[in-house]
N, CA, C and O atoms as CSV, one atom per row, in Angstrom:
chain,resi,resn,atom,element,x,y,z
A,1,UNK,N,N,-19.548,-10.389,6.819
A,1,UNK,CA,C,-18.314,-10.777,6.149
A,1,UNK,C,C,-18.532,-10.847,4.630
A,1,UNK,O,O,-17.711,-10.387,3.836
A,2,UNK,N,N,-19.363,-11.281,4.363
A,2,UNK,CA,C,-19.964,-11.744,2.451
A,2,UNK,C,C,-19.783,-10.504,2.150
A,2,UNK,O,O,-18.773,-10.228,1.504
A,3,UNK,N,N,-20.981,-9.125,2.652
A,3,UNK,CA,C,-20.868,-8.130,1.971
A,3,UNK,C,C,-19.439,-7.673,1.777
A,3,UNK,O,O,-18.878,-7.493,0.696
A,4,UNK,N,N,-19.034,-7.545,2.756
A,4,UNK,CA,C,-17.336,-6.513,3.142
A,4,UNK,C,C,-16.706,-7.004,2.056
A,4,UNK,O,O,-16.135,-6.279,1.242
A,5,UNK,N,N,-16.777,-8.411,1.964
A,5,UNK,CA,C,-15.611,-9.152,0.669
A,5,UNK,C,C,-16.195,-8.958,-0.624
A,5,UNK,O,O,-15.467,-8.575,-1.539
A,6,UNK,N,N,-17.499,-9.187,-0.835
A,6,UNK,CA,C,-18.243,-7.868,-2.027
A,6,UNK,C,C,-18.272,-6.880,-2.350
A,6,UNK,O,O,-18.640,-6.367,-3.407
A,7,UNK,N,N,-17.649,-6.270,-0.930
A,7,UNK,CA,C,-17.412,-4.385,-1.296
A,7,UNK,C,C,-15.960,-4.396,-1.601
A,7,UNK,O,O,-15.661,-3.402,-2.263
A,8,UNK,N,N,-15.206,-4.978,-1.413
A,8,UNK,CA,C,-14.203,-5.206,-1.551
A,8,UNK,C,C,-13.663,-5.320,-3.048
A,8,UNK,O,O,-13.018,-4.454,-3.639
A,9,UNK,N,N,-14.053,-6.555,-3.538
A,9,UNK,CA,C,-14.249,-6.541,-4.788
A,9,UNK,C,C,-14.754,-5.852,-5.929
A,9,UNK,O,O,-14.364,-5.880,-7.097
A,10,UNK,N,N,-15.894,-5.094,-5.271
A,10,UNK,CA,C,-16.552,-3.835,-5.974
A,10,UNK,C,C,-15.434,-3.152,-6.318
A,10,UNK,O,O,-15.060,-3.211,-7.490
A,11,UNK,N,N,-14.604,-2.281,-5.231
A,11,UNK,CA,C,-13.384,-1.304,-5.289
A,11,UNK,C,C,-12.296,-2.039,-5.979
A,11,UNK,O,O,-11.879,-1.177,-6.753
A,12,UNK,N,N,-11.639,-3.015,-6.160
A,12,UNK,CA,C,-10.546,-3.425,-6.887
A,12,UNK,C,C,-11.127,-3.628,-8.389
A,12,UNK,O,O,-10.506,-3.554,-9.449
A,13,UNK,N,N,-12.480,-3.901,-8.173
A,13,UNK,CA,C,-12.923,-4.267,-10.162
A,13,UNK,C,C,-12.815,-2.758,-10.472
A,13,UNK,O,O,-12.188,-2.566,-11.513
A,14,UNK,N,N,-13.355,-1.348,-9.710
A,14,UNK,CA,C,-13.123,-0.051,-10.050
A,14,UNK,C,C,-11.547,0.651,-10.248
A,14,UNK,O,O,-11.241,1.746,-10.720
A,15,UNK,N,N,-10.897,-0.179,-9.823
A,15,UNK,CA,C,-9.447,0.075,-9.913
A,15,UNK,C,C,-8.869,-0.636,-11.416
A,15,UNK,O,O,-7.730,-0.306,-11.748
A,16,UNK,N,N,-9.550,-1.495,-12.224
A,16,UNK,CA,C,-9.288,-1.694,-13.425
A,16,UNK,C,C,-8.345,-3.146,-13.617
A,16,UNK,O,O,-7.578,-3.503,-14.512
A,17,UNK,N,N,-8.889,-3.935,-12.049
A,17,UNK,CA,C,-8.450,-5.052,-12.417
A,17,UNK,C,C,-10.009,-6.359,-12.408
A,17,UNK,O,O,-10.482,-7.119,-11.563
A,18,UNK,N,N,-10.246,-6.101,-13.466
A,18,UNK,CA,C,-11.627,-6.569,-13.548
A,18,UNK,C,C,-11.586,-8.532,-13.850
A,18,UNK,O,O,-12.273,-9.468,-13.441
A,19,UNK,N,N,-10.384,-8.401,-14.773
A,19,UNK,CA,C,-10.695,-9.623,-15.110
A,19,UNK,C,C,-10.262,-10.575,-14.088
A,19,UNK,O,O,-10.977,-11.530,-13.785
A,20,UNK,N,N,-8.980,-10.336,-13.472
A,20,UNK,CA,C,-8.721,-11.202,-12.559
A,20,UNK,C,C,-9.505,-11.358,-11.278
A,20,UNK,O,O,-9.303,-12.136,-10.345
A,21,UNK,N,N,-10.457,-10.435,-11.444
A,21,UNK,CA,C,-11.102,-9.972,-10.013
A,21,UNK,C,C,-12.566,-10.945,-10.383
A,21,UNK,O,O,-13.133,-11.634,-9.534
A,22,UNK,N,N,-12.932,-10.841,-11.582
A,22,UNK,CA,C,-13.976,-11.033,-11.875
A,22,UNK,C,C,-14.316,-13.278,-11.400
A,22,UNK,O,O,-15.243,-13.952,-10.951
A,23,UNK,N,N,-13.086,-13.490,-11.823
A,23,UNK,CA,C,-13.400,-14.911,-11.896
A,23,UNK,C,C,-12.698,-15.755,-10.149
A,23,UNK,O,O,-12.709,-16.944,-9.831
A,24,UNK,N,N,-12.146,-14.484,-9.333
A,24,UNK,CA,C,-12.120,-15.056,-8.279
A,24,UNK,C,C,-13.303,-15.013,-7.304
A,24,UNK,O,O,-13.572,-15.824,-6.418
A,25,UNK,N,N,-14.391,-13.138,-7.892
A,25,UNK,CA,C,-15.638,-13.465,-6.997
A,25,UNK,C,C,-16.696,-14.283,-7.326
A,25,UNK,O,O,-17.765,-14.096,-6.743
A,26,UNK,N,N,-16.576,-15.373,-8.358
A,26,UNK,CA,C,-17.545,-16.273,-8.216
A,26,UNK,C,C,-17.308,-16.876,-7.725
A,26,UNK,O,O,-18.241,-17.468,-7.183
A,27,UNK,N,N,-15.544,-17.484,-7.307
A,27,UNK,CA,C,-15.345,-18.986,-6.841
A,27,UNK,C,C,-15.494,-18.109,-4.851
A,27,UNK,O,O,-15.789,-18.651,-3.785
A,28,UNK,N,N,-15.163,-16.787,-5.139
A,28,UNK,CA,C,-15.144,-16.523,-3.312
A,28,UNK,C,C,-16.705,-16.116,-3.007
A,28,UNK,O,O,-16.944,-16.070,-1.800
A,29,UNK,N,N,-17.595,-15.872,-3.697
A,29,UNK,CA,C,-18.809,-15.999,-3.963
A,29,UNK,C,C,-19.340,-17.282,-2.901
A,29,UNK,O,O,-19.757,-17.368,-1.746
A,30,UNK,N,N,-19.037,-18.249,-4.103
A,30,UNK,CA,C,-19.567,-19.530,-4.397
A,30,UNK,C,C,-18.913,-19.959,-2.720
A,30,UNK,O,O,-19.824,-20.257,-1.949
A,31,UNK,N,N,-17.995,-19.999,-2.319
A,31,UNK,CA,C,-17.233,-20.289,-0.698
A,31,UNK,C,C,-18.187,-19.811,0.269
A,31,UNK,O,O,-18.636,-20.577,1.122
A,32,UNK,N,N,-18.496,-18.726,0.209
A,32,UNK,CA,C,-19.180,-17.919,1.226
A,32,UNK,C,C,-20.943,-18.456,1.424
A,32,UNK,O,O,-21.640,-18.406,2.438
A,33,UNK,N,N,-21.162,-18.776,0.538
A,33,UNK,CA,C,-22.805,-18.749,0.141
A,33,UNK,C,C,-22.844,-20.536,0.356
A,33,UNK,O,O,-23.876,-21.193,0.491
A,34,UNK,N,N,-21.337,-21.117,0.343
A,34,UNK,CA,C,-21.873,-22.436,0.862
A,34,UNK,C,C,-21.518,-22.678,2.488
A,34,UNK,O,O,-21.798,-23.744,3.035
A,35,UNK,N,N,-20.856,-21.546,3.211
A,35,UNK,CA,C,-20.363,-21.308,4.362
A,35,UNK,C,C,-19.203,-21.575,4.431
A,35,UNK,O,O,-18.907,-21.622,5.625
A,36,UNK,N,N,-17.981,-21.875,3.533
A,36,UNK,CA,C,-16.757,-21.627,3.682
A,36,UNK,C,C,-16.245,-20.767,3.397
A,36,UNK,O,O,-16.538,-19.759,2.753
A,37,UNK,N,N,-14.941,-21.317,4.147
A,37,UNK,CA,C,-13.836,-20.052,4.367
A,37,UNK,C,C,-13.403,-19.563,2.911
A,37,UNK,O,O,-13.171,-20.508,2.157
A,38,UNK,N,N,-13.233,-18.223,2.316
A,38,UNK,CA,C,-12.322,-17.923,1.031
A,38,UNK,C,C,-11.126,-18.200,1.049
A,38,UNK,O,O,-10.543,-18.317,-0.028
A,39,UNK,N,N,-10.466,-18.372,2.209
A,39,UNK,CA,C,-9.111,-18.453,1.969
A,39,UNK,C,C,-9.145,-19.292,3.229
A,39,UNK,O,O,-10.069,-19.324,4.042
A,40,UNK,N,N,-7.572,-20.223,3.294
A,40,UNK,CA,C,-7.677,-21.556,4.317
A,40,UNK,C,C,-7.546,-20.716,5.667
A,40,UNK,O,O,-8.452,-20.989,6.454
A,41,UNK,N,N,-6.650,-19.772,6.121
A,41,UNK,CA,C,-6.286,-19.062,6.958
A,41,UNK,C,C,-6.981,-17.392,7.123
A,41,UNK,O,O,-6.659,-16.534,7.944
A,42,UNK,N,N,-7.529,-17.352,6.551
A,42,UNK,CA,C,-8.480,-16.060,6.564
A,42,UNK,C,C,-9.137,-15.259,7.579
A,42,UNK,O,O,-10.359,-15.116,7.584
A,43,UNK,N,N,-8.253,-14.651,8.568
A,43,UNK,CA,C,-8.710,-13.747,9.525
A,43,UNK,C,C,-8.747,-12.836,9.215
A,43,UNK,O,O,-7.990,-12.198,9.947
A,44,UNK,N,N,-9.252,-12.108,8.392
A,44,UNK,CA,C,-9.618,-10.573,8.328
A,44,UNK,C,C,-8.875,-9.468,8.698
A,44,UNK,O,O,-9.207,-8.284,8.657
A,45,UNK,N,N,-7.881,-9.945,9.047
A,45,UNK,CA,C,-6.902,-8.834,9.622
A,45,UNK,C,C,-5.618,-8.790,8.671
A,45,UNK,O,O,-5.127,-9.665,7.958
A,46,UNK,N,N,-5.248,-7.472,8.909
A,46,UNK,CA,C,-4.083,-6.569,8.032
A,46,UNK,C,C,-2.626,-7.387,7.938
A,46,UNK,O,O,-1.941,-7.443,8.960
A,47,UNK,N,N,-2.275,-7.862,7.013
A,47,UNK,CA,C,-0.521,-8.179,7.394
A,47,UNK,C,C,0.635,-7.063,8.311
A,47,UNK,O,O,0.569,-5.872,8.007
A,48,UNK,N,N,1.150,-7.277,8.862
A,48,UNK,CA,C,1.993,-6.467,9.253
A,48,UNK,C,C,2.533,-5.517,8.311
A,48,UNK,O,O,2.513,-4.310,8.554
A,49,UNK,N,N,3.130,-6.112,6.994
A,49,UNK,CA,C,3.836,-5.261,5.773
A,49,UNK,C,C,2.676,-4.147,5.662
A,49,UNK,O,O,2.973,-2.961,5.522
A,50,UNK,N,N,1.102,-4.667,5.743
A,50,UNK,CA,C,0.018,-3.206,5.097
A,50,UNK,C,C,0.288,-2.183,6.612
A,50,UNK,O,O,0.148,-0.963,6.528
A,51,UNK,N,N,0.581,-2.681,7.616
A,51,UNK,CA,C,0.076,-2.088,8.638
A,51,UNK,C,C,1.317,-0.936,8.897
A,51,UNK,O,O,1.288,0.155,9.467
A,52,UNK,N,N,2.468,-1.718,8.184
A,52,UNK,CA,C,3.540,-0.726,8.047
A,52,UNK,C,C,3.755,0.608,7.181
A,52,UNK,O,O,4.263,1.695,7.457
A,53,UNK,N,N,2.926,-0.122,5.560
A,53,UNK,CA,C,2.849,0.331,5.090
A,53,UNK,C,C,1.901,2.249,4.994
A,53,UNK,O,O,2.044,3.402,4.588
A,54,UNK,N,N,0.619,0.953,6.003
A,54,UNK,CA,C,-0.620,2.468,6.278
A,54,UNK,C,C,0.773,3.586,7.086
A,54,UNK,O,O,1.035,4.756,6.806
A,55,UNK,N,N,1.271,2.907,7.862
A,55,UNK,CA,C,1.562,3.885,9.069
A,55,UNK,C,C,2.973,5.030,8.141
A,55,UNK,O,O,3.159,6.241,8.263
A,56,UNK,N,N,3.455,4.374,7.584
A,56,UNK,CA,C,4.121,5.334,6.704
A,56,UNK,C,C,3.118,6.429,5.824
A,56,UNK,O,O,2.688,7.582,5.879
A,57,UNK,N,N,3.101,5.930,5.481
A,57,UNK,CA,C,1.984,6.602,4.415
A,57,UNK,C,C,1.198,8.159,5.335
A,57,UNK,O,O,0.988,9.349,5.102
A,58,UNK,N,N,1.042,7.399,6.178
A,58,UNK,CA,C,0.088,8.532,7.193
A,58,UNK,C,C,1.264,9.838,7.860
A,58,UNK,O,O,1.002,11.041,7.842
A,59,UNK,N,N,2.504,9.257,8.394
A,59,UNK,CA,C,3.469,9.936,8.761
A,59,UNK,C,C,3.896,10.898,7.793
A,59,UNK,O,O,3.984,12.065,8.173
A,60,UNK,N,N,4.290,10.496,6.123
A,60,UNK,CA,C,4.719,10.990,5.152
A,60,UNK,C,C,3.245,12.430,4.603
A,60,UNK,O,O,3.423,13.469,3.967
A,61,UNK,N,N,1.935,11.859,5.185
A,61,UNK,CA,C,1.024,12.406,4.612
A,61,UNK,C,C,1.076,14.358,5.600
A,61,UNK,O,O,1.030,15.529,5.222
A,62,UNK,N,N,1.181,13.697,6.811
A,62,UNK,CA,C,1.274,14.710,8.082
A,62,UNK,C,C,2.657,15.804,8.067
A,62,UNK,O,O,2.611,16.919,8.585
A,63,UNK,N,N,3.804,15.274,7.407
A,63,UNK,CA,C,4.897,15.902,7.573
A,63,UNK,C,C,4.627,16.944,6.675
A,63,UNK,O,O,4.146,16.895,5.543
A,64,UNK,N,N,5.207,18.396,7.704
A,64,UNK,CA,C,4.893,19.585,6.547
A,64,UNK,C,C,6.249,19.887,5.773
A,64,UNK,O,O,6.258,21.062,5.406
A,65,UNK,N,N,7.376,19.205,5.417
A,65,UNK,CA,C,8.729,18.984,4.481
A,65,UNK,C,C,8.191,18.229,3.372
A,65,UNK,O,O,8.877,18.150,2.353
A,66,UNK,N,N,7.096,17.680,3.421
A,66,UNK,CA,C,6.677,16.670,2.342
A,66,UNK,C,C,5.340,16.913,1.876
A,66,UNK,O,O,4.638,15.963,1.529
A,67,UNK,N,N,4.805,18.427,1.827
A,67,UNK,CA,C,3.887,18.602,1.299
A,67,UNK,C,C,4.302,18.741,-0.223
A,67,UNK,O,O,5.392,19.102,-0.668
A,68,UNK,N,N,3.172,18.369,-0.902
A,68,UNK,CA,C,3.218,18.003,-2.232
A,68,UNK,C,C,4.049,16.803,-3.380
A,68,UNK,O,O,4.196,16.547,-4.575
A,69,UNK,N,N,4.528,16.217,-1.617
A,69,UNK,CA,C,5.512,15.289,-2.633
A,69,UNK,C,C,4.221,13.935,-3.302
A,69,UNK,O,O,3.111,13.765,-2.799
A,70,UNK,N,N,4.584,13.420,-4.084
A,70,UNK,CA,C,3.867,12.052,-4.619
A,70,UNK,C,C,4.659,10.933,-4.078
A,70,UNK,O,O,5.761,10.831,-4.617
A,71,UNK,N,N,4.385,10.015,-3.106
A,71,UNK,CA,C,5.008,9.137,-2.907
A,71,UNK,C,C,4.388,7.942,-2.496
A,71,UNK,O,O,3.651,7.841,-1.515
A,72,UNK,N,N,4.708,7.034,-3.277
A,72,UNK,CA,C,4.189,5.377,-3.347
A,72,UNK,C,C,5.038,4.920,-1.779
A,72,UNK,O,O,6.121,5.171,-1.251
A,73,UNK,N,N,4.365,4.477,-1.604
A,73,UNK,CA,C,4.804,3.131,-0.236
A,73,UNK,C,C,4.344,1.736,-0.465
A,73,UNK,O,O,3.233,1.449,-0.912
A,74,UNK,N,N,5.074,1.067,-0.201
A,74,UNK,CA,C,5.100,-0.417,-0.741
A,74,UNK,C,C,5.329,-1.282,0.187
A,74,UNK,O,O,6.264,-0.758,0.792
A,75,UNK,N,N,5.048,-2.476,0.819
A,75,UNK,CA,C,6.106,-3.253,2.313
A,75,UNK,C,C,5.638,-4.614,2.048
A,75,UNK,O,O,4.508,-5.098,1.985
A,76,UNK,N,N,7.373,-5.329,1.842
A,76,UNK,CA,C,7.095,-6.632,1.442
A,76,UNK,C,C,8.058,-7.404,2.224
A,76,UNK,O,O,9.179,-7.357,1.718
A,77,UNK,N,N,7.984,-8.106,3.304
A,77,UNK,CA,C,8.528,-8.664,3.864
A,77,UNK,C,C,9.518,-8.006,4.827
A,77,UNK,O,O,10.639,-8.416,5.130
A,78,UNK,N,N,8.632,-6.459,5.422
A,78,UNK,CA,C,9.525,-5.472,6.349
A,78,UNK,C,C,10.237,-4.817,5.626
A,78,UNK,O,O,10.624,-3.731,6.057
A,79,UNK,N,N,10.643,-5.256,4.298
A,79,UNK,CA,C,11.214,-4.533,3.041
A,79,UNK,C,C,10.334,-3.113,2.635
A,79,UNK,O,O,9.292,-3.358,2.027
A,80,UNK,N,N,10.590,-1.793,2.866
A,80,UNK,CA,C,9.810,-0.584,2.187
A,80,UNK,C,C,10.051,-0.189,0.905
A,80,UNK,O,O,11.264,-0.391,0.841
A,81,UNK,N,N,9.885,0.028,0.358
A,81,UNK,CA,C,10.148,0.323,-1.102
A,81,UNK,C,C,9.362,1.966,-1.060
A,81,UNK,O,O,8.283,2.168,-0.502
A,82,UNK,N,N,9.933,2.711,-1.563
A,82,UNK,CA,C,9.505,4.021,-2.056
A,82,UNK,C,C,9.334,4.478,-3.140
A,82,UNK,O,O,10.432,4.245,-3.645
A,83,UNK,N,N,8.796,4.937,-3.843
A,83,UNK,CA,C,8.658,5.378,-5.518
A,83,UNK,C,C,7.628,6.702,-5.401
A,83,UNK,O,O,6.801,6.887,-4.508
A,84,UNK,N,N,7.906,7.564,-6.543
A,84,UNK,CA,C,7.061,8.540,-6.702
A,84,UNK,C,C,8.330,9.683,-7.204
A,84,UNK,O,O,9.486,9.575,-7.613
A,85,UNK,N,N,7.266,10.949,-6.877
A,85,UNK,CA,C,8.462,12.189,-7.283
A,85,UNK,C,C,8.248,13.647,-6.007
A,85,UNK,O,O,7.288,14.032,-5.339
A,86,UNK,N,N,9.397,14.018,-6.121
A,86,UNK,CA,C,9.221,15.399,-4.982
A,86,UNK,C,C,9.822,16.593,-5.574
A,86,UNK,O,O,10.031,16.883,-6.752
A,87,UNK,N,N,10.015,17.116,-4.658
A,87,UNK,CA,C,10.449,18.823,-5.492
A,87,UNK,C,C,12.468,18.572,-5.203
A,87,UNK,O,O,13.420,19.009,-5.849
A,88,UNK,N,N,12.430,18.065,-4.488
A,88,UNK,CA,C,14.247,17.913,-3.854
A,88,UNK,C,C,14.568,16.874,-3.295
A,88,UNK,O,O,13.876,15.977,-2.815
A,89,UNK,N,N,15.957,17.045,-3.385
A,89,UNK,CA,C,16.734,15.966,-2.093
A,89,UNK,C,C,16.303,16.009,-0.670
A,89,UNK,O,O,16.565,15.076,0.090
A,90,UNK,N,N,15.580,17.179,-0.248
A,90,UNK,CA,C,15.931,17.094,1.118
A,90,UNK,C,C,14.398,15.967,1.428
A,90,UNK,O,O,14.299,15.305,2.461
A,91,UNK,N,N,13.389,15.959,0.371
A,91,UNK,CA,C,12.411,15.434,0.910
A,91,UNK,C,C,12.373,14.286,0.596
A,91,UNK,O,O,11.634,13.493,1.180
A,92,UNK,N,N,13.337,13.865,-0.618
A,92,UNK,CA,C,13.858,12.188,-0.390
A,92,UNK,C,C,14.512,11.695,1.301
A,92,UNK,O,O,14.356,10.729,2.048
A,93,UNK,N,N,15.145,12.736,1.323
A,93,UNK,CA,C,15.617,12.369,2.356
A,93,UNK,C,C,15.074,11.359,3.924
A,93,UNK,O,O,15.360,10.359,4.583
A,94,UNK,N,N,13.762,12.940,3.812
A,94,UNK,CA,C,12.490,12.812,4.660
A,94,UNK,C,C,11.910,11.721,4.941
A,94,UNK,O,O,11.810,11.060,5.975
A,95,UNK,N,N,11.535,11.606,3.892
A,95,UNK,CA,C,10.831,10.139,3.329
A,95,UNK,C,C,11.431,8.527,3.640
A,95,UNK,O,O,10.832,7.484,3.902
A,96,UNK,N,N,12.388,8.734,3.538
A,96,UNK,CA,C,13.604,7.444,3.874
A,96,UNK,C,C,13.812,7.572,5.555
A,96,UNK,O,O,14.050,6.578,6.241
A,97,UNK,N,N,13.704,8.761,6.044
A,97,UNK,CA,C,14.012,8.713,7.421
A,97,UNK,C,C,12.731,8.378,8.304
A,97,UNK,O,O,12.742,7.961,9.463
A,98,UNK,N,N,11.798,8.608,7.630
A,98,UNK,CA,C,10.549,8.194,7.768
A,98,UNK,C,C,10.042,6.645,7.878
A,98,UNK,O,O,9.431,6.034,8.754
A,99,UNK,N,N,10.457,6.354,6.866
A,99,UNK,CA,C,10.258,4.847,6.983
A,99,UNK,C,C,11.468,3.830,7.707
A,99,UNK,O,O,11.234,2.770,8.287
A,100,UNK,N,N,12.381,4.257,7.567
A,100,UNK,CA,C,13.459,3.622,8.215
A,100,UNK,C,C,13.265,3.966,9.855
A,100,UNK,O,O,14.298,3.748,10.488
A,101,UNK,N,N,12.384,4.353,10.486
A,101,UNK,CA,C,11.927,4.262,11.882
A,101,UNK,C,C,10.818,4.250,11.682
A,101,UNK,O,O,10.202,5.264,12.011
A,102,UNK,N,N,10.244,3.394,11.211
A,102,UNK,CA,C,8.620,2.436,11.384
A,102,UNK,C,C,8.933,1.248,12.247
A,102,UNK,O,O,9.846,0.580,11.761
A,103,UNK,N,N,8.529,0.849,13.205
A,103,UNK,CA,C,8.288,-0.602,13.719
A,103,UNK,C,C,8.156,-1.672,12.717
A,103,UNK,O,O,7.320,-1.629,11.815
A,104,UNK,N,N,9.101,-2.755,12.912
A,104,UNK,CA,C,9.239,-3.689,11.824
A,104,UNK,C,C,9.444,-3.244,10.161
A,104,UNK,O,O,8.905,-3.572,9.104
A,105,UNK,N,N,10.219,-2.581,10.450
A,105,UNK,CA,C,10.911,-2.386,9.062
A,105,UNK,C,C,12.736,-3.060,9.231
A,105,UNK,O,O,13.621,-2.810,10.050
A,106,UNK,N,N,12.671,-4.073,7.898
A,106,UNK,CA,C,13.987,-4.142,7.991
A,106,UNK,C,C,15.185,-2.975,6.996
A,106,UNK,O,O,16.363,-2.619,7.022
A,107,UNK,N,N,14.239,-2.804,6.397
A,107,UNK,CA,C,15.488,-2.019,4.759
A,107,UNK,C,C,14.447,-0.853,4.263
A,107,UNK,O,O,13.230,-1.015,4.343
A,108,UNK,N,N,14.935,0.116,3.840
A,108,UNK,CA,C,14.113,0.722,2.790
A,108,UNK,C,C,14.952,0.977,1.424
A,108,UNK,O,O,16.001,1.591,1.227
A,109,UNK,N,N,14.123,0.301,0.599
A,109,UNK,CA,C,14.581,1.146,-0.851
A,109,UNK,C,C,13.745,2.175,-1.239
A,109,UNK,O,O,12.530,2.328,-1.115
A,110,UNK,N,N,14.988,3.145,-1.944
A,110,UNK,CA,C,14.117,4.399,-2.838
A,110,UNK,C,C,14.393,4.468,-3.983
A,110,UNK,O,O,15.489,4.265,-4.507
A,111,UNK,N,N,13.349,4.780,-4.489
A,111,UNK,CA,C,13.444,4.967,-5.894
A,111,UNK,C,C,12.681,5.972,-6.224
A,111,UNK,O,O,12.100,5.805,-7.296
A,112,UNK,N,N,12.350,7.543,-5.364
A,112,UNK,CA,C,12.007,8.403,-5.571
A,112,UNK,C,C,12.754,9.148,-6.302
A,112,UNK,O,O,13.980,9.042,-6.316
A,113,UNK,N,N,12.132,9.938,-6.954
A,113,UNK,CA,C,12.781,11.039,-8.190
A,113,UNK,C,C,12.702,12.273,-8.246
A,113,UNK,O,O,11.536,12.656,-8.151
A,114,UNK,N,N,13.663,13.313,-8.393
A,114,UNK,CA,C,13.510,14.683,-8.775
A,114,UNK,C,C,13.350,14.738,-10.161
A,114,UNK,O,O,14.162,14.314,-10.984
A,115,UNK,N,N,12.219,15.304,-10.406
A,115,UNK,CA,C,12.017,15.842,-12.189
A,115,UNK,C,C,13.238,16.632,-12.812
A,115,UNK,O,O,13.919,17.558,-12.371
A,116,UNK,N,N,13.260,15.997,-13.879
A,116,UNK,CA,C,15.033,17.056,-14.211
A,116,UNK,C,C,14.268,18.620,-14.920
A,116,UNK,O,O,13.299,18.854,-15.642
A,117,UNK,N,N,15.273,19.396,-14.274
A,117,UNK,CA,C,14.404,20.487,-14.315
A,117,UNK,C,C,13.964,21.373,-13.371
A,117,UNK,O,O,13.857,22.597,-13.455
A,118,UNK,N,N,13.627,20.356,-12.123
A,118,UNK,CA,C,13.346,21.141,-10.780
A,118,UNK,C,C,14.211,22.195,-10.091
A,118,UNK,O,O,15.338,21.969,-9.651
A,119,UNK,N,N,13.727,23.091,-10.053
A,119,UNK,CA,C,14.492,23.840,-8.918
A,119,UNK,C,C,14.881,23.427,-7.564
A,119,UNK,O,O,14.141,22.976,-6.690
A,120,UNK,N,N,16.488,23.700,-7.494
A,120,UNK,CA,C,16.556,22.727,-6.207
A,120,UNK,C,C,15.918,23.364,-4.672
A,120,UNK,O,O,15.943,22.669,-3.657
């Protein structure tokens, strides 16, 4: 468990959030190395919103209407949020129909974009 939450931290300080990252792994450090928990409720397992989130993500990744699109997935309270950019409407479309039949999704917002300019 120590390492995983060390490797963990490794990858988010490489993602360029160093400082905030930096002064929570001493105090989750300091938890672990005295045998407590980092967090009061801390089971190691995925929230539902990430688990929604992976599973979109993976669907959107597989669909061949949505090759090349860029698209963010987001899930906050069964809430999806979409962002990024594609070549057209039809693969906004995609994308929304996609997530709006995920298990435990209540809403999706989009806020995906066609580049002005694109050929439709």
């Amino acid at each position: 468990m120590k390492n995983c939450i060390k490797l963990m931290i490794f990858i988010m300080m490489s993602f360029g959030t160093t400082q905030l990252i930096a002064q929570n792994t001493n105090i989750m450090t300091a938890q672990l190395d005295q045998g407590t928990s980092a967090a009061p409720n801390d089971t190691a397992t995925p929230t539902n919103d990430d688990v929604i989130s992976t599973n979109i993500r993976s669907k959107i990744s597989q669909d061949p209407l949505l090759t090349g699109a860029n698209i963010l997935v987001t899930t906050q309270g069964g809430v999806v949020t979409l962002s990024g950019t594609v070549s057209n409407q039809t693969q906004i479309d995609e994308a929304v129909k996609i997530a709006k039949t995920e298990n435990g999704v209540t809403s999706v917002k989009s806020s995906i974009n066609v580049p002005y300019g694109t050929p439709p």
